[in-house]
N, C-alpha and C positions, 0 to 999 in steps of 0.2 A: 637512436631516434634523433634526428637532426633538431626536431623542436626543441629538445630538453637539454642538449648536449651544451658543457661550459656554462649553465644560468641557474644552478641551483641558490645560489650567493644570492644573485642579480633579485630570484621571485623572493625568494625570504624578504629580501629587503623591502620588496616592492611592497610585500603584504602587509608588514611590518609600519609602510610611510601609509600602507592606502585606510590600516584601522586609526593612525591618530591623525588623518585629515579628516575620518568620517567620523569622529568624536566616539568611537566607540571601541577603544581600547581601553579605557575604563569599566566600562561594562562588563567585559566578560565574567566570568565564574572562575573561583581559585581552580575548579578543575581543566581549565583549557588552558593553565600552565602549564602541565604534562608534555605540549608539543614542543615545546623547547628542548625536551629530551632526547628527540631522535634528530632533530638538523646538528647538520653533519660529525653523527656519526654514525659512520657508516657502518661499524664493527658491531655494534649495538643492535643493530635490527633485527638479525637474525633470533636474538634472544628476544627481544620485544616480540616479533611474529609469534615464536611459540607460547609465551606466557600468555601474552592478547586471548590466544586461540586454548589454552589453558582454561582462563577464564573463563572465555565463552561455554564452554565444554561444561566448566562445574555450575553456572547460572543455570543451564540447560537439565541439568540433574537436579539440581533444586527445586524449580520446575517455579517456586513465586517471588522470584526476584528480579524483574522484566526491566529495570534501572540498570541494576549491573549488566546482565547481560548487553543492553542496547548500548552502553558505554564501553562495552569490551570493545564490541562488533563496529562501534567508530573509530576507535581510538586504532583496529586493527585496518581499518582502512587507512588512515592515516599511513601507517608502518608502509602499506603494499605500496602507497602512492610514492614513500620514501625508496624504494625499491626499485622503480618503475614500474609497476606490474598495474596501468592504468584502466584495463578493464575490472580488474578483481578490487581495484581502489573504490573506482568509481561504484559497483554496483554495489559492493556490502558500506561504504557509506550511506549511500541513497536508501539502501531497504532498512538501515539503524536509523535515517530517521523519519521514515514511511512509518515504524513502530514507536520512536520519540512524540509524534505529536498524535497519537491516540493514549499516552500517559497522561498529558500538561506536567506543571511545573517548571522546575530549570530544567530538564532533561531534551525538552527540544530546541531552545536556545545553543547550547553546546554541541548540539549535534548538527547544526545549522551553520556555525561556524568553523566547526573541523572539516567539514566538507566545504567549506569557502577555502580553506585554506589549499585543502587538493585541486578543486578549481584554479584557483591563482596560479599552482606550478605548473596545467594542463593549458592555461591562457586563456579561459572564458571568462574574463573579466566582466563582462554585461552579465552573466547568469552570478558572478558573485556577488556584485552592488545591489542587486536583488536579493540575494540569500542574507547576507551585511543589514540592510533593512530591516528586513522580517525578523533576523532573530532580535536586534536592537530591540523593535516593538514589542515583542513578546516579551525578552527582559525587562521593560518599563511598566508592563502590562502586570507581567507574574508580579512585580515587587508592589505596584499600586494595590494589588488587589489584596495585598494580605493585609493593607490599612485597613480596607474598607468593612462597612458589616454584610452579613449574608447578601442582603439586598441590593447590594453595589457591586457586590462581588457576581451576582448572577448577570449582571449590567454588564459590566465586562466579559463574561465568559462570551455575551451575543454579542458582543465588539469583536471577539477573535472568530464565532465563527462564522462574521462575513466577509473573515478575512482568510480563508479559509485554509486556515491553520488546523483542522483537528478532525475526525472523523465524523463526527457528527453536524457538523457547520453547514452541510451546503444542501437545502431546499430549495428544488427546481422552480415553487410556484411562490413561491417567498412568503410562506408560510411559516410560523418561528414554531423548533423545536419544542419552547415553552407551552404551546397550545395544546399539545396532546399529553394525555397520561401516560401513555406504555408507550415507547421504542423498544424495536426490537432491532437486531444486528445479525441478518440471517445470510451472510458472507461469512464463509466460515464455522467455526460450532457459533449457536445457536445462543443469545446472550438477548437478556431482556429486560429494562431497567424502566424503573418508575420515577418518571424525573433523572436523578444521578444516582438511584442506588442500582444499583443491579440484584435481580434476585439469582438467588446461589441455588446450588443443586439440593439442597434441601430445604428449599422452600416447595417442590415440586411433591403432590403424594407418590405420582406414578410418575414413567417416563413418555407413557402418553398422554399426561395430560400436558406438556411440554409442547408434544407433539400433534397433538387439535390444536394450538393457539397457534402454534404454525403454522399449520393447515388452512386455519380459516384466514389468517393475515398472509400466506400466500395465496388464496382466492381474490380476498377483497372485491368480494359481492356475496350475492343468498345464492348458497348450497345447498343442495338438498340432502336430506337423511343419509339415501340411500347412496348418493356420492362420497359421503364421509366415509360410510363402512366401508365402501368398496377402496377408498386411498389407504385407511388405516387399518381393517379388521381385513383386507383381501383371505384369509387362510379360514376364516369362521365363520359356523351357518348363520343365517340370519339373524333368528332371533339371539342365540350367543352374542352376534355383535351389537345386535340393536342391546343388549342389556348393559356391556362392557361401554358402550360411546356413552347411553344415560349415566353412566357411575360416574365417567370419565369427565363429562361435562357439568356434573354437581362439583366435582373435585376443583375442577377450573374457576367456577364461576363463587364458590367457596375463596378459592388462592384472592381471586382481584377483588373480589368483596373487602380483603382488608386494608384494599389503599384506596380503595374509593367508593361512597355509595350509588354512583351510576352505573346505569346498566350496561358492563360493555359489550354482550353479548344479547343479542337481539333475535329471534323466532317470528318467522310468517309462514302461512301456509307449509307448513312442516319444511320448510327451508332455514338457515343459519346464516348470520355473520355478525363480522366486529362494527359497532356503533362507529358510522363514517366520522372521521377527524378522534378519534381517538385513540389510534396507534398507528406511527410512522415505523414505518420499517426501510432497512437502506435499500433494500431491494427496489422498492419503487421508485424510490429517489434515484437510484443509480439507471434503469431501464430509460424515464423520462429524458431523463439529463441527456442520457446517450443518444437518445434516439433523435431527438433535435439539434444535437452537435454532429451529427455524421449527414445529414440534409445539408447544412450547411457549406459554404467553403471557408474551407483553414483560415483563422487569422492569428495572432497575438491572444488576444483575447477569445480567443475559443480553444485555444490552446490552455492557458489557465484553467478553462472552466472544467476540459476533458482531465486535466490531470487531476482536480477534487474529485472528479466523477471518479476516474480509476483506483480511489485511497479509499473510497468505499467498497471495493474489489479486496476480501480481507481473505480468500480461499475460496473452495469449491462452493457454492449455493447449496445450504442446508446440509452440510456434511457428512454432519455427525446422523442424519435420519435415512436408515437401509427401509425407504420404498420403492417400487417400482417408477411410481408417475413422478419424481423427482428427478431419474435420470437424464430425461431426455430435456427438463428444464435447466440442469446442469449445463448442458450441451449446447444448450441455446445461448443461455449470460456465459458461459466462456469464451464461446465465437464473439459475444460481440465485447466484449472486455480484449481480447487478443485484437478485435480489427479495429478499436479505438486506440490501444499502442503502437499499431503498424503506423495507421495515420498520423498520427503523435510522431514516431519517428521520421516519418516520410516528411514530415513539414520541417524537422528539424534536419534534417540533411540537407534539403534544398537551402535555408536559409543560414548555413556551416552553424548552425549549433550540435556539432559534431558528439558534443558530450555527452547533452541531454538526450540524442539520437542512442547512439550505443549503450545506457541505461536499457533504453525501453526494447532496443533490439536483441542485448545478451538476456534480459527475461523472458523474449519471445521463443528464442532459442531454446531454452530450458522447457518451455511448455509443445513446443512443435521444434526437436531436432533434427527432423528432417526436412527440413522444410527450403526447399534451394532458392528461394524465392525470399525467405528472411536470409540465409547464409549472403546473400550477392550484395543486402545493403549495411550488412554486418560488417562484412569485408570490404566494401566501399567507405565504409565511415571510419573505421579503424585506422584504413589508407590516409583518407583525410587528414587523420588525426596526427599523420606522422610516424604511426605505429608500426614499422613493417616485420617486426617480430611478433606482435600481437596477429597481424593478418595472417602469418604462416602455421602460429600455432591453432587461432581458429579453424582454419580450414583443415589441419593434421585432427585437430579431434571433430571434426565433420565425417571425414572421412573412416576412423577408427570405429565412430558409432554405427553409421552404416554397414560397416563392414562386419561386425561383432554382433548389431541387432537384427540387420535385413539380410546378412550374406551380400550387399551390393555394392557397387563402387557409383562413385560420381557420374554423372548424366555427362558427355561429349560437351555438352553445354556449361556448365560449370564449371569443367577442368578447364576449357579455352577460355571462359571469363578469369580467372583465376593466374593462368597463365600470362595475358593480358596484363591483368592489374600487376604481376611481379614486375612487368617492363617497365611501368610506367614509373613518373616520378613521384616520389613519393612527400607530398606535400598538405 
């Protein structure tokens, strides 16, 4: 790769002069000493990769230890980026710390700057001075807050999330988090927290009563009766469901009885719902955001705003809940969750932010592999990037999938795009 070729010495340095101009080589955490360990040496890596991926491996078996894990899974970026293996750098940096700042603490600080570091040797130095920033703040931020008392400390947490650092941070209509009682987090399993506590699985009597408080905050309007049984009870006669939804809804309205004596469930005319403004769920948040950012045209700043949007994109919608009417809403928030990364990358290509581009296109890949349409600016960006072993191995496992899942080979169209790009120069 002509980019990297002869200048590993050169970025070290550079990174090295560019943290004690920006006053923040003092800052770091004794754990972002660790990367001193792998420049240059080259013999080392290969052991560093497996133990990283070791790591990862036992965090993952442990199943509650989401620090170590997300520190393997950086520090193993790190290794690949020492490698050069710049897509598998770039993309398990970025999703360690997709998952670092839904922790807080120092955990996303550190993972903020190990991926500035693989930046620097990649050459996006404007997306590092940026990253460099952010985590600086967040370390001044985490260390102030543990002076302060609860109440100063909540002060802060709305400082970072409109800054938005964190999952929970970004309200469309700039409403603060703090106004409502129950958030819920229905990307992915199904998490509901009062204030910052989360309630656990034993807090729940049944597993449907989990699943109306769902139901009604995926509505977010007055249901009728006889729509609830038909989402929730579809398999039982009427009255059987009408008596199981009455049980189910004493049990609920019992659970939030004990963090709050307002009503958050409400009844008219034999219809349901949740007391408006008193549970945000990211769902809503994420549909709004989206839907006003793709109206628009791309800029800078809609760029930012689409990428909070996407960090609320935590898995499938409502995951963990096997009913019927959910699938085809899955289907919906993944189209537009996948066409708000197309665009995200399509803006980054144009503008050679080549790195941030191929993040959002090797994840697109992984949810649509067939897709010849993401393959073309996958392999366009990769080219950019200087990568011309990266673009031959993506397009050999383009190919190998299709061939292995469809029986197909590549479209006359894509082999000549492909073809093409091998002539060109690769800059």
């Amino acid at each position: 790769m002509r980019l990297y070729e002869n200048c590993g010495l050169y970025l070290e340095e550079k990174s090295q002069a560019y943290l004690e101009n920006n006053g923040l080589l003092n800052n770091q955490p004794p754990a972002f000493g660790k990367v001193d360990y792998f420049n240059n040496q080259p013999s080392a890596l290969d052991s560093a990769e497996y133990y990283f991926q070791r790591g990862v491996e036992a965090a993952q078996q442990i199943g509650n230890d989401r620090y170590f894990n997300i520190l393997n899974r950086s520090f193993l970026a790190l290794v690949y980026s020492k490698k050069g293996q710049w897509v598998e750098a770039l993309a398990t940096g970025e999703k360690a710390l997709q998952d670092a700042l839904t922790q807080g603490g120092m955990i996303a600080p550190i993972c903020e700057m190990i991926l500035s570091t693989i930046l620097i040797e990649i050459g996006d130095h404007r997306e590092v001075k940026k990253r460099l920033e952010i985590s600086a703040e967040l370390l001044n931020l985490h260390t102030s807050s543990i002076k302060k008392n609860s109440g100063a400390l909540s002060q802060s947490n709305t400082s970072i999330k409109h800054k938005n650092f964190s999952l929970k941070q970004e309200v469309v209509d700039q409403e603060q988090t703090d106004s409502y009682l129950f958030r819920i987090q229905m990307f992915g399993p199904i998490r509901v927290f009062h204030r910052e506590q989360e309630l656990d699985a034993t807090s729940w009597r049944t597993v449907k009563t989990r699943d109306l408080l769902a139901y009604l905050a995926h509505q977010d309007k007055p249901v009728s009766t006889d729509r609830i049984l038909e989402a929730l009870w579809p398999d039982f006669e009427p009255d059987k469901a009408s008596a199981l939804f009455h049980t189910t809804l004493y049990y609920l309205r019992r659970l939030l009885q004990q963090f709050t004596d307002k009503e958050i469930i409400i009844r008219g005319s034999k219809r349901y719902q949740l007391q408006p403004g008193s549970i945000l769920t990211d769902q809503r948040q994420f549909k709004e955001f989206a839907h006003l950012a793709l109206e628009k045209t791309m800029t800078r700043t809609l760029a930012t705003k689409l990428e909070a949007a996407i960090l609320l994109y935590q898995g499938d919608y409502l995951e963990d809940l096997d009913y019927q009417w959910v699938i085809p809403v899955q289907e919906e928030l993944r189209n537009l969750y996948t066409g708000l990364k197309e665009k995200l990358a399509v803006y980054y290509l144009e503008n050679k932010l080549y790195s941030k581009a191929m993040i959002h296109l090797h994840q697109l890949m992984a949810i649509k592999p067939y897709s010849e349409k993401l393959l073309r600016l996958l392999l366009t960006t990769l080219a950019k990037m200087g990568d011309q072993s990266a673009v031959k191995k993506q397009y050999a496992a383009y190919c190998h999938t299709i061939a292995e899942e469809l029986g197909l080979q590549p479209s006359s169209e894509i082999i000549a795009f492909y073809k093409e790009l091998c002539k060109s120069n690769w800059s």
